[in-house]
C-alpha positions as CSV (number, residue, x, y, z in Angstrom):
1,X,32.3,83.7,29.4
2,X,31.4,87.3,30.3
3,X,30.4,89.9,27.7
4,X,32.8,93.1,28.1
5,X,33.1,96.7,26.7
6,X,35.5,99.0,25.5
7,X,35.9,101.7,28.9
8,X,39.0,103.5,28.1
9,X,42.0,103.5,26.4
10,X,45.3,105.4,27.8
11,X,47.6,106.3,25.6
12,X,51.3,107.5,27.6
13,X,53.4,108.4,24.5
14,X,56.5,109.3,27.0
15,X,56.4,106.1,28.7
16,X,55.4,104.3,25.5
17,X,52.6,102.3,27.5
18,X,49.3,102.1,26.0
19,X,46.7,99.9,27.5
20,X,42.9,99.5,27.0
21,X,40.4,98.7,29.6
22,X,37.5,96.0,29.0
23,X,34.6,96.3,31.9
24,X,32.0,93.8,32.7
25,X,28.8,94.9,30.2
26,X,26.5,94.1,33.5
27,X,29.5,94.4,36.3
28,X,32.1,96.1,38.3
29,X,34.8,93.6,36.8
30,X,37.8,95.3,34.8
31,X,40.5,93.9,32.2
32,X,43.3,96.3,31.4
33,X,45.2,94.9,28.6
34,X,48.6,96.1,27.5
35,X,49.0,97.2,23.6
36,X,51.0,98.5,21.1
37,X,50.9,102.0,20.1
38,X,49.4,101.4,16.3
39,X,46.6,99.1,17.6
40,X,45.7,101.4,20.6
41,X,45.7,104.6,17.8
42,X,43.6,102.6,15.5
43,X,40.6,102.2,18.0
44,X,41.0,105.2,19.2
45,X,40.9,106.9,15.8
46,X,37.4,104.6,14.9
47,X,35.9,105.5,17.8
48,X,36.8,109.6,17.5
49,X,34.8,109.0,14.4
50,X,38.0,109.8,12.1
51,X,37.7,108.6,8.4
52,X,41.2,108.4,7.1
53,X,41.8,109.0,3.0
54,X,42.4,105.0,2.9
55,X,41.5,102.8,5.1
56,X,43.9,101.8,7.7
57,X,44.6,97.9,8.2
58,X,41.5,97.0,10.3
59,X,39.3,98.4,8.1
60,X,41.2,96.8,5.4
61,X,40.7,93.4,7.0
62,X,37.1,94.2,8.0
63,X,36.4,95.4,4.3
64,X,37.8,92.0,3.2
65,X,35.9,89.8,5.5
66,X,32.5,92.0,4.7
67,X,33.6,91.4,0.7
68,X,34.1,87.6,1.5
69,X,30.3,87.6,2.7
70,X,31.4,86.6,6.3
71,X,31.1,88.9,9.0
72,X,32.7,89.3,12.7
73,X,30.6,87.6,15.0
74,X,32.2,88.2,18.2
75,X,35.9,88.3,19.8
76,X,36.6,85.7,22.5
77,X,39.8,86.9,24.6
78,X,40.2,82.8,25.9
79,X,43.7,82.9,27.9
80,X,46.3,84.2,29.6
81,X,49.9,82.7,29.3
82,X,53.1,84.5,31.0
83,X,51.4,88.3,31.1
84,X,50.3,87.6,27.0
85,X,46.4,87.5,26.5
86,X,45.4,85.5,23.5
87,X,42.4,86.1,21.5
88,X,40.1,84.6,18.8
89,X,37.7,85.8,16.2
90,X,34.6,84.0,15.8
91,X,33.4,84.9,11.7
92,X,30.1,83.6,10.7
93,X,30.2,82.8,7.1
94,X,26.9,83.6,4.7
95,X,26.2,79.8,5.4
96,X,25.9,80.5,8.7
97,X,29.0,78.6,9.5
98,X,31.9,79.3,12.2
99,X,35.6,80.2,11.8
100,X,37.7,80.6,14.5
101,X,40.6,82.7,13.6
102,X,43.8,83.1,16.2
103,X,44.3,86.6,16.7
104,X,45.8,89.3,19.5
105,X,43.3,90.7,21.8
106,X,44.7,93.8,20.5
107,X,43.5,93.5,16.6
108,X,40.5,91.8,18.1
109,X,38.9,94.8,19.3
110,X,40.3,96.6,16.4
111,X,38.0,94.8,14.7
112,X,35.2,94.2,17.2
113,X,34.8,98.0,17.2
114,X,34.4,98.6,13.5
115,X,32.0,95.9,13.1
116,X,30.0,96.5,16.5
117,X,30.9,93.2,17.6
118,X,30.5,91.6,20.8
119,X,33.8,91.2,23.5
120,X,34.0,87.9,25.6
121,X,36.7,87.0,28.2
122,X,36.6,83.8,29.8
123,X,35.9,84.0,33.3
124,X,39.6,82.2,34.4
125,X,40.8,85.1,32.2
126,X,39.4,87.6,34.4
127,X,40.6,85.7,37.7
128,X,44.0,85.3,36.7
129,X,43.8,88.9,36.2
130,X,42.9,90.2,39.1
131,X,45.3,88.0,40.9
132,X,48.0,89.4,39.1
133,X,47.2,93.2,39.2
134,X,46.5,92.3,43.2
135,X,50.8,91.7,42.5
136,X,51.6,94.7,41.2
């Protein structure tokens, strides 16, 4: 596994492509993923620093998992099956306890960046990557 950051997110409303771009924390390595317009708005909006009227529905779901006394312990984006990333949350529980929660890579970091939480890709994620923007 390799720890990864938020770099950028690009945001093409005429071409309706929004992607976001992971870098290695201690690296050169990149992972652009491809997202929807409402999850790429909903990062971008948390890290601007905007505070909506209501909360939106990541903070919603991190307000709930806070309220259930667990917290988000880190995202883990684990594969890559025909062009579709796959993620999972990792929630420690107030027992200290795991839950692995099946999730899109997408609401993952949603998430990871409202609770400061740490972004992992397995390294055959990565490689399958590269290989494939090599094909583009």
């Amino acid at each position: 596994m390799t720890e990864m950051e938020l770099n950028k997110i690009v945001i093409d409303e005429k071409r309706h492509d929004q992607l976001i771009v992971l870098k290695e924390k201690n690296g050169n390595r990149i992972l652009p993923i491809v997202i929807g317009l409402h999850e790429a708005s909903a990062i971008k909006l948390k890290i601007s620093g905007f505070q909506p009227p209501r909360p939106l529905t990541h903070d919603l779901l991190h307000s709930t998992i806070e309220n259930l006394q667990a917290n988000i312990d880190k995202v883990i984006i684990d594969r890559l099956e025909e062009n579709t990333f796959h993620a999972k949350l990792v929630l420690k529980t107030k027992s200290g306890e795991n839950k692995i929660i099946d999730a899109r890579p997408s609401d993952s970091i949603a998430l990871a960046v409202r609770a400061a939480a740490p972004i992992f890709v397995a390294d055959e994620v990565i490689k399958q990557s590269e290989i494939f923007n090599k094909n583009l």
